[in-house]
C-alpha positions in Angstrom: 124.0 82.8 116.3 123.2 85.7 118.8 120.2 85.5 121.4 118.0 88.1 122.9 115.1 87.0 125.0 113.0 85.6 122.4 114.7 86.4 119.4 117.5 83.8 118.3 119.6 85.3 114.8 121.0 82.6 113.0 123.2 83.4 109.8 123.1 80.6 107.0 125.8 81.4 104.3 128.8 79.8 102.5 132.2 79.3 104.8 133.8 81.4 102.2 132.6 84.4 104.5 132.5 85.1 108.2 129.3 86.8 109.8 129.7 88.4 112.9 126.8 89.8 114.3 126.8 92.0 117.6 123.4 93.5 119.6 122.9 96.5 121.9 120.0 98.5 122.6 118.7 102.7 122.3 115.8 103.5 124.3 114.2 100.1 124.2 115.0 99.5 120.6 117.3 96.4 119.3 120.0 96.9 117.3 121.7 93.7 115.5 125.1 95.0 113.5 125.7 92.5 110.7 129.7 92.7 109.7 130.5 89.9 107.3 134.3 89.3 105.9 136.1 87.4 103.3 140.0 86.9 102.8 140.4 88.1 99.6 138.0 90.7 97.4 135.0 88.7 95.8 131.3 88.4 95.2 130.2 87.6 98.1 127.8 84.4 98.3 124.3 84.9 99.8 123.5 85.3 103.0 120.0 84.3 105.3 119.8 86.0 108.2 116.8 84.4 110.6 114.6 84.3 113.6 111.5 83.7 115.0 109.1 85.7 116.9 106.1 84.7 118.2 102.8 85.8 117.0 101.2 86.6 120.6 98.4 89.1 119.7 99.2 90.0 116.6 96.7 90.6 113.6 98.4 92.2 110.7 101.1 93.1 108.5 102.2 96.9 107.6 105.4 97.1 105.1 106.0 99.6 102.3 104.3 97.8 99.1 101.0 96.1 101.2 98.9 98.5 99.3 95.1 96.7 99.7 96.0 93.9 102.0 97.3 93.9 104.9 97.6 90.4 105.8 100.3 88.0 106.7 102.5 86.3 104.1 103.8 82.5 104.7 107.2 81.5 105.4 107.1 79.7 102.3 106.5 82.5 99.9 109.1 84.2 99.3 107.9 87.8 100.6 109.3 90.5 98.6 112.5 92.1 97.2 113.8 96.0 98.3 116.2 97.8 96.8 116.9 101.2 96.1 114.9 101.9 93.3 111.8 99.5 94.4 110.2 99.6 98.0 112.3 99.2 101.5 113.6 96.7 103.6 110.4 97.3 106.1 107.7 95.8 107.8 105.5 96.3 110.8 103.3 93.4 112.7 100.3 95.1 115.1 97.5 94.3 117.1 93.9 95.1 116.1 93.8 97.6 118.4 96.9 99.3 116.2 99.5 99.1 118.5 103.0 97.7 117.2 104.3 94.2 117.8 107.3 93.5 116.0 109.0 96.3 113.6 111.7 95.8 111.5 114.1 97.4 109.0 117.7 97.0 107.9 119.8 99.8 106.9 121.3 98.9 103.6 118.3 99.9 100.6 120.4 100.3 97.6 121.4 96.8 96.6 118.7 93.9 96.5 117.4 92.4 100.0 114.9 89.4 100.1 112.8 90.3 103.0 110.4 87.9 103.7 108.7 87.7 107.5 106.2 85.4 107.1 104.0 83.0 109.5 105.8 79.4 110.4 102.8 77.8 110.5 105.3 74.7 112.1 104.6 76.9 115.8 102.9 79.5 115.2 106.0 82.7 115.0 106.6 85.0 112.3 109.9 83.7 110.9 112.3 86.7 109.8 114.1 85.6 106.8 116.3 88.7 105.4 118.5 87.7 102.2 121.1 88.9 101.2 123.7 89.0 97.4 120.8 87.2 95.6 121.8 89.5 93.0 126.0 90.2 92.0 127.5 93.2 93.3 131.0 94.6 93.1 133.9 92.8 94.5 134.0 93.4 98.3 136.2 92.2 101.4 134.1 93.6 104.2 130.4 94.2 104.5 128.7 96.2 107.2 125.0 96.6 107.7 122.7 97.2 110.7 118.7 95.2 112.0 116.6 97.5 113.5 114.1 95.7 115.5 111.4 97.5 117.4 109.1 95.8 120.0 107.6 98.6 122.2 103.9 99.2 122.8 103.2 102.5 120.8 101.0 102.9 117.8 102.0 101.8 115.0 102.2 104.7 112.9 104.9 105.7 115.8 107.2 102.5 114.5 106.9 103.3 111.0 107.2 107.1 111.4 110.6 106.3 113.8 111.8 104.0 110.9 111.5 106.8 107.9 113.6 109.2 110.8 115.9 106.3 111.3 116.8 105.8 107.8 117.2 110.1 107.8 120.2 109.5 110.0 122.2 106.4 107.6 125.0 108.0 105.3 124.2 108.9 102.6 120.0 108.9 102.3 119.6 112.6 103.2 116.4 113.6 101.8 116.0 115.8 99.1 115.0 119.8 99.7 111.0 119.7 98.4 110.0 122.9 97.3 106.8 124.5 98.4 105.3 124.1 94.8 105.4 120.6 95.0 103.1 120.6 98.1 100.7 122.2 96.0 97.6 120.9 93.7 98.6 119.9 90.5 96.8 119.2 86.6 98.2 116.2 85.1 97.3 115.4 81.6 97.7 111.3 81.2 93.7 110.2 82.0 92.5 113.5 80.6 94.0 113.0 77.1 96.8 109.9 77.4 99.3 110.6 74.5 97.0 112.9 72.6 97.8 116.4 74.1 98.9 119.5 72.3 100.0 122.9 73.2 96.4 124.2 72.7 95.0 121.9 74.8 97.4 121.8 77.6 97.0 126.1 77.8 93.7 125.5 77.9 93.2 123.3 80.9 96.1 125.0 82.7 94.0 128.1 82.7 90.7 126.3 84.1 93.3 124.3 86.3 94.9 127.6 87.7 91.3 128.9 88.7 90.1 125.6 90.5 93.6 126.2 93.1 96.4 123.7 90.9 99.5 125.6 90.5 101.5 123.3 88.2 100.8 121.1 84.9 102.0 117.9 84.8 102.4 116.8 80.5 102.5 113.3 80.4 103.4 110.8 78.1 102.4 111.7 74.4 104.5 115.3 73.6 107.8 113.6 72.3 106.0 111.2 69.6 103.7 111.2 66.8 103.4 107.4 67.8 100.0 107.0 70.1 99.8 103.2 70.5 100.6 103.8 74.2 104.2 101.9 73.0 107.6 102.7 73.9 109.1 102.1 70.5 110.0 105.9 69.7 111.2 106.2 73.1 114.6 107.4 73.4 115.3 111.2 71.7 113.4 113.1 73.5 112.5 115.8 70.7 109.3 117.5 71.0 106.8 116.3 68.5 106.1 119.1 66.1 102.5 118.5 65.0 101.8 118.4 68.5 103.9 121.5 70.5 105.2 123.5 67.3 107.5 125.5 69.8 108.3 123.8 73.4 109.4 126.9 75.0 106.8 129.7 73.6 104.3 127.3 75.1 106.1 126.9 78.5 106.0 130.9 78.5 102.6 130.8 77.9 102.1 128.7 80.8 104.3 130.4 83.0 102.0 133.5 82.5 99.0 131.8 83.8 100.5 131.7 87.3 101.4 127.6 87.0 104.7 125.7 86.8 105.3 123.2 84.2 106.8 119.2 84.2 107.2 116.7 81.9 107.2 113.5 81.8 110.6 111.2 80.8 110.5 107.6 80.7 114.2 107.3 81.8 115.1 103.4 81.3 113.3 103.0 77.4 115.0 103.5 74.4 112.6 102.0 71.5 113.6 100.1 68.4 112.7 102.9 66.0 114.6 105.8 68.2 117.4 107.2 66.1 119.4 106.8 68.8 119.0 103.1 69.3 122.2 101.8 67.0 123.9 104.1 69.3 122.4 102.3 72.5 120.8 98.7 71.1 124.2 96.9 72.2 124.5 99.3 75.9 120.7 97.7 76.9 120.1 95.3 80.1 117.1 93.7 78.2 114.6 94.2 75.3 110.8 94.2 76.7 109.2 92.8 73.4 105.8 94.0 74.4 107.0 98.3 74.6 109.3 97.5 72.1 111.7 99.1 73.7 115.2 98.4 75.5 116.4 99.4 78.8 119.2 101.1 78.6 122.2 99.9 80.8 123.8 102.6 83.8 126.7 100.8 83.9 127.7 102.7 80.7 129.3 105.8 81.9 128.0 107.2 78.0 124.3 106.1 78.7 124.3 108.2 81.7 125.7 110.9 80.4 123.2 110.9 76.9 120.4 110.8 79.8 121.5 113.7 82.3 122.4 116.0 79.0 118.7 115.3 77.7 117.4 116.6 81.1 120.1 119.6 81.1 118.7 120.7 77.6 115.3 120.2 78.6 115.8 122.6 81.6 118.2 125.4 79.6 116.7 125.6 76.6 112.4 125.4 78.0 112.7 126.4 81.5 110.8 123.7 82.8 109.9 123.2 86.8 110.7 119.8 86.8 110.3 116.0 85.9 108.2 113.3 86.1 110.7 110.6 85.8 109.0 107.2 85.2 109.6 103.5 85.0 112.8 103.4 87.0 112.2 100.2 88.8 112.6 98.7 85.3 116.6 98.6 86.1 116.0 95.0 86.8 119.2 93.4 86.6 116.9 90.2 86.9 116.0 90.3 83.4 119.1 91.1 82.1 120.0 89.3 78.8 123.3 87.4 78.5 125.1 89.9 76.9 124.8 92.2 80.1 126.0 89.6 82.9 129.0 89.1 81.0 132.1 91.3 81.9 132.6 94.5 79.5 135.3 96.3 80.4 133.6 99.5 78.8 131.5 99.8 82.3 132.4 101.4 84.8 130.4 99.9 87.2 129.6 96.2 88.0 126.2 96.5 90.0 123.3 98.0 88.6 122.0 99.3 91.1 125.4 101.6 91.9 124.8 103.0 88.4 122.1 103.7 89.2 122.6 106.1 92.0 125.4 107.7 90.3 123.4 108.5 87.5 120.4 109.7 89.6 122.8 111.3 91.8 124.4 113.4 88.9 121.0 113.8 87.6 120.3 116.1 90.7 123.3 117.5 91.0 123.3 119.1 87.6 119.8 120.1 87.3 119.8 121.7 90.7 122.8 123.8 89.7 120.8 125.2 87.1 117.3 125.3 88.9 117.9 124.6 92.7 114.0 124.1 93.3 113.5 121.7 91.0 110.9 119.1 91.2 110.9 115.9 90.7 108.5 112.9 90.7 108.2 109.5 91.4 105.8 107.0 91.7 105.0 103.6 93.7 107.1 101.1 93.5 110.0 103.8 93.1 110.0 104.9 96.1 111.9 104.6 100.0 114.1 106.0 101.8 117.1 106.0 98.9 114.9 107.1 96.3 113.9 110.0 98.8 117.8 111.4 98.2 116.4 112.3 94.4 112.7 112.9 94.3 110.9 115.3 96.6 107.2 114.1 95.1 106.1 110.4 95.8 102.9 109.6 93.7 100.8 106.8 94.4 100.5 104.2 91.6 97.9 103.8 88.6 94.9 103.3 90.1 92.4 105.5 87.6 88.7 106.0 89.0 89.8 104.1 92.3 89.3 105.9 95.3 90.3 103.4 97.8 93.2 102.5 96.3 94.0 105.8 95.9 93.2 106.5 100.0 95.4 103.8 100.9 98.6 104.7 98.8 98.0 108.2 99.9 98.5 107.3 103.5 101.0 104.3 103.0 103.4 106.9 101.8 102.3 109.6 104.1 103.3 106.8 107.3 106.9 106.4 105.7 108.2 109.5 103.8 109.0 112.2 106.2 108.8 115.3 104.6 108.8 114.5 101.1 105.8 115.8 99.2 103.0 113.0 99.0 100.8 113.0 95.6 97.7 111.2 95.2 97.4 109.4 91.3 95.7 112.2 89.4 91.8 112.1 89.9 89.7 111.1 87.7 85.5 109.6 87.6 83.0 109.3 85.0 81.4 112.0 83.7 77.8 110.8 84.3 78.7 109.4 87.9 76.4 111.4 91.0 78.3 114.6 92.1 78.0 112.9 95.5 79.9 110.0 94.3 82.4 111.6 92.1 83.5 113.8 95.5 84.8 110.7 96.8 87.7 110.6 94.2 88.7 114.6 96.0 87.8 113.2 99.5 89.3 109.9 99.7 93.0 111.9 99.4 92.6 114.8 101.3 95.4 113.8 103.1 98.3 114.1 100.5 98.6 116.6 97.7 95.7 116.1 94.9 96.5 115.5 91.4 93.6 116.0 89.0 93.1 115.4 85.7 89.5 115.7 84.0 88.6 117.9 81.1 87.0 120.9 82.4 85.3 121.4 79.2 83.4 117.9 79.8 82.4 118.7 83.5 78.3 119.9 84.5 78.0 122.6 86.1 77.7 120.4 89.3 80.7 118.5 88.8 82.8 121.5 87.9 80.9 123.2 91.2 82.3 120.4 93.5 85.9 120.1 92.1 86.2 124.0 92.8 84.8 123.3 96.6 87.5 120.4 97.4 90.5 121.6 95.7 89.6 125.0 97.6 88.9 123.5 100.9 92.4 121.2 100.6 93.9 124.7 100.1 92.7 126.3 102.7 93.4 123.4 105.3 96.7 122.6 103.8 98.5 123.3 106.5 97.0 120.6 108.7 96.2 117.8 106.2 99.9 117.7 105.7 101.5 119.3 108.6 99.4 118.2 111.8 99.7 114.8 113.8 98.2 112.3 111.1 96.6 109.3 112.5 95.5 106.3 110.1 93.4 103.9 111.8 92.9 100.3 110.7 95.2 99.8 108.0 93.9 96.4 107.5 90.5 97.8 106.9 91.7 100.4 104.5 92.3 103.2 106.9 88.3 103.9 107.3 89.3 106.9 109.9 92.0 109.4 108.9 92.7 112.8 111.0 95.2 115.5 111.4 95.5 118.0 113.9 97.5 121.3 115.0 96.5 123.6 117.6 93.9 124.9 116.1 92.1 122.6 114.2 90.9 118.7 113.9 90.1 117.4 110.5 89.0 113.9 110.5 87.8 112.1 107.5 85.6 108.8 108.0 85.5 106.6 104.9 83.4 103.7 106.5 80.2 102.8 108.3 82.4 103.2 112.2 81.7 105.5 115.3 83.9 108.0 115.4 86.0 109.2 117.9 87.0 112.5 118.5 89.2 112.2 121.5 90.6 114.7 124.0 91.2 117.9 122.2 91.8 121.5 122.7 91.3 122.8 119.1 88.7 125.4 118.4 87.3 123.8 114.7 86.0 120.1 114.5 85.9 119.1 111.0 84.2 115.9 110.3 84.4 114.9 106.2 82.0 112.6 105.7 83.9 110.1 102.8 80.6 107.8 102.7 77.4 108.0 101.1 75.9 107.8 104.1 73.5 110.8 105.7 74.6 109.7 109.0 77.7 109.8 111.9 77.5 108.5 114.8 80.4 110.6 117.0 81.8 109.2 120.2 82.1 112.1 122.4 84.9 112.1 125.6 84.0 115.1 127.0 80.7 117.5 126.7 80.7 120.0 123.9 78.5 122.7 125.0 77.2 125.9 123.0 79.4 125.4 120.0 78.4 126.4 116.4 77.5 123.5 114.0 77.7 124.3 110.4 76.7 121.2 107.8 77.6 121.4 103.9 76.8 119.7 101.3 79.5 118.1 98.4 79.5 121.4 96.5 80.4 123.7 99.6 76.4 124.7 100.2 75.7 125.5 103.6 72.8 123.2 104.0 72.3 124.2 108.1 73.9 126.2 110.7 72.8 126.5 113.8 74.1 126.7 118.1 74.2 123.5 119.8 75.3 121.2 123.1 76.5 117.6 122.7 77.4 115.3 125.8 79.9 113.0 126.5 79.0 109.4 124.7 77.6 108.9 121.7 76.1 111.1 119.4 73.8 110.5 116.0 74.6 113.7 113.5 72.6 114.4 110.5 75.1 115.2 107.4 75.0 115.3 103.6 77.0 112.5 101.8 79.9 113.6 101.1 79.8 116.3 102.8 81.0 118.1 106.4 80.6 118.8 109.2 82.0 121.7 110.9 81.6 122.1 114.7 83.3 125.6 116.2 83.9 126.7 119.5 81.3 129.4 120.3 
């Protein structure tokens, strides 16, 4: 057991094993190394690591995977389950007032960790319960792993931010490089036309796309089968479907001479039942998924991961693509794994899954970077953390079609935690008949991260079309600080309702609720309120007097609606503006 002030570590495990566990402290952060030994090579048992903390003012829960809620768990749920293809080992408690509490990470994110800090209702703490070998892994003799536990009064975007940096530092998670191109907007064809795409069509919106500021096309699922049931079944070849993209790389020139890059989309794990590759694969599968009809192909196989990385090699020689959307990876879920697969097969190479996995992503990279070193490649919630950063340089946020909230709040989830690695929003979508006004709330609500859109421009009113042009255009031309300035999300609990960034020039901050805003001590010459409500009204919480400055109001489709000179005192401030629209507020 080791004690520090109020936190008591206790490790639970079989005798079989030793835990030693020693504590020091960097600039007011605690450090518990967890070293754990056994005589002889074996799979080592499981292990609970727990304490307690208190919950002195305390009001929610941050981790990686909270999306909508924020709230605590119990003890007695189980929490949730990291590893290196799903989530992180993560989670920040705060106050209301957003400052953190109790941070905490551990350093090992490739195999499986139960993580579960939940509220002891017993006396009132939040009782830390990290797991550890709930699923088999190789043989070992020695394990070593590191608690990070933060306690010190900053926000608590500071703690999450110093966690991403952390894990930066750990063998063997360096990020990935991310190209420039994938901080830019991007057309994705999945809500526009699902599996029914074809070369025509895809030209065709790329050319509207490029002229409303996206500089890549993102083909989704639908150009590799005939099949379009939405099914995995013909998953597994990879061959372009002919009646649907006659010639794969006169249409990826085609694109390339509009200006815009090109990925595609590759459900990795699936090989389908009517694949003609499947007798080569059907008895090399973790599991069959009945309802995709479709397997999931085993990594341990050194001959799976080798079919997969020479599909992508092809791909990339023979169509000069830009890069991949690589889908579905969490479904390497050794969890589900038939009986066949947790018996021994001396044909692997590998006993954990979740090592296969990182070779095989690892030599993924390795080989499609020596052919196109910028290469882009995406992934999307729950496939993401700091180990899936060492492959993918875009994080998307999950399916959430039409949802601008949701949308808002994966947006800044991964913004907190991801360092430098490009952050996508789920492609945009809204009904066609919906307000203009309300439809600029899907472009609004993820200003912050890099906007994904995909609506037939053919299908759009003038109105519509007029608004999508003004936001994708304005994102552009404040790029810069949306994802380069000081972000600060406040309220996660309450869905982030007041978002800004800021550089040394300019202040962007976007309100998404019915709150005062703040605008705080600042020496920027532009103000840039974004009004993300429907609302014709602000109310802005002035620190300091802002005398003869330039006030310029627009409307959702870039309209100046008024522009005029005017003084603003300290204190609070009611300010006419259009919903969903700006304001702009500029030194003389």
């Amino acid at each position: 057991m080791l004690t520090q002030q109020n936190i008591k570590i206790e490790a639970v495990c079989d005798p079989i094993v030793d835990v030693k566990l020693e504590e020091y402290k960097i600039n007011d952060i605690t450090y518990v190394n967890v070293q754990i030994d056994a005589k002889e090579f074996i799979h080592f048992p499981k292990v609970d690591l727990i304490w307690h903390y208190p919950i002195i003012d305390i009001q929610s829960y941050w981790h990686p995977g909270s999306g909508r809620s924020k709230s605590f768990g119990v003890d007695w749920d189980g929490g949730f389950s990291s590893k290196g293809t799903v989530s992180a080992p993560v989670g920040c408690f705060y106050s209301q007032d957003g400052k953190n509490r109790l941070s905490v990470a551990y350093s090992k994110v490739m195999e499986t960790v139960g993580f579960n800090l939940g509220v002891h209702e017993e006396n009132g703490t939040i009782k830390c319960h990290i797991t550890l070998f709930t699923e088999q892994t190789k043989k070992m003799k020695q394990y070593h792993a590191t608690i990070r536990i933060d306690t010190r009064d900053i926000p608590y975007y500071e703690a999450i931010e110093e966690i991403s940096k952390w894990y930066e530092t750990i063998e063997n998670n360096k990020p990935s490089i991310v190209p420039e191109e994938s901080k830019l907007p991007m057309y994705c064809t999945w809500y526009s036309f699902h599996q029914n795409v074809t070369d025509h069509a895809i030209e065709e919106q790329s050319r509207h796309a490029k002229q409303f500021g996206c500089e890549a096309v993102i083909v989704d699922d639908g150009w590799q089968t005939e099949d379009n049931q939405r099914g995995y079944a013909y998953c597994g070849d990879w061959e372009v479907a002919a009646s649907k993209i006659p010639n794969m790389k006169e249409h990826v020139e085609k694109v390339h001479a509009m200006g815009m890059k090109y990925l595609l989309w590759y459900s990795v794990p699936f090989v389908g039942k009517h694949a003609k590759v499947w007798d080569q694969f059907r008895n090399k599968i973790l599991y069959f998924q009945e309802s995709l009809q479709a397997g999931v192909l085993d990594p341990r196989y050194p001959e799976v991961r080798e079919y997969l990385i020479s599909v992508y090699e092809t791909a990339l020689k023979e169509w000069n693509i830009d890069g991949f959307k690589f889908d579905f990876i969490d479904n390497f879920d050794v969890r589900r794994a038939n009986e066949k697969a947790l018996e021994p097969d001396e044909n692997r190479d590998f006993e954990s899954v979740q090592e296969a996995v990182d070779r095989l992503l690892t030599d993924v990279m390795e080989r499609l970077r020596v052919i196109k070193p910028s290469i882009m490649i995406e992934f999307r919630q729950r496939y993401i953390g700091p180990h899936m950063r060492k492959y993918g340089n875009i994080f998307r946020v999950m399916d959430c079609p039409n949802d601008a909230i949701t949308n808002r709040v994966g947006v800044i989830d991964l913004r907190l935690f991801s360092g430098s690695t490009a952050v996508h929003s789920d492609p945009i979508m809204w009904n066609k008949k919906d307000t203009v006004e309300s439809a600029a709330l899907q472009l609004i609500n993820v200003l912050f991260g890099v906007p994904q859109f995909s609506m037939r421009f053919e299908n759009l009113s003038h109105s519509h079309l007029e608004m999508a042009k003004y936001w994708l255009g304005f994102w552009k031309e404040h790029r810069d600080v949306l994802l380069n300035g000081k972000l600060k999300a406040e309220a996660p609990e309450l869905l982030y309702p007041i978002v800004s960034a800021e550089n040394d020039v300019t202040k962007i901050i976007a309100v998404y609720g019915d709150v005062v805003v703040k605008s705080g001590k600042s020496s920027v010459s532009n103000l840039i309120i974004v009004n993300g409500t429907l609302k014709e009204e602000l109310v802005l919480d002035l620190e300091e007097d802002i005398m003869d400055h330039t006030l310029e109001i627009y409307d959702c489709c870039g309209h100046l609606v008024k522009k005029q000179f005017l003084s603003l005192h300290a204190g609070l401030n009611r300010l006419h503006v259009q919903k969903s629209g700006i304001l702009m507020i500029k030194k003389g």
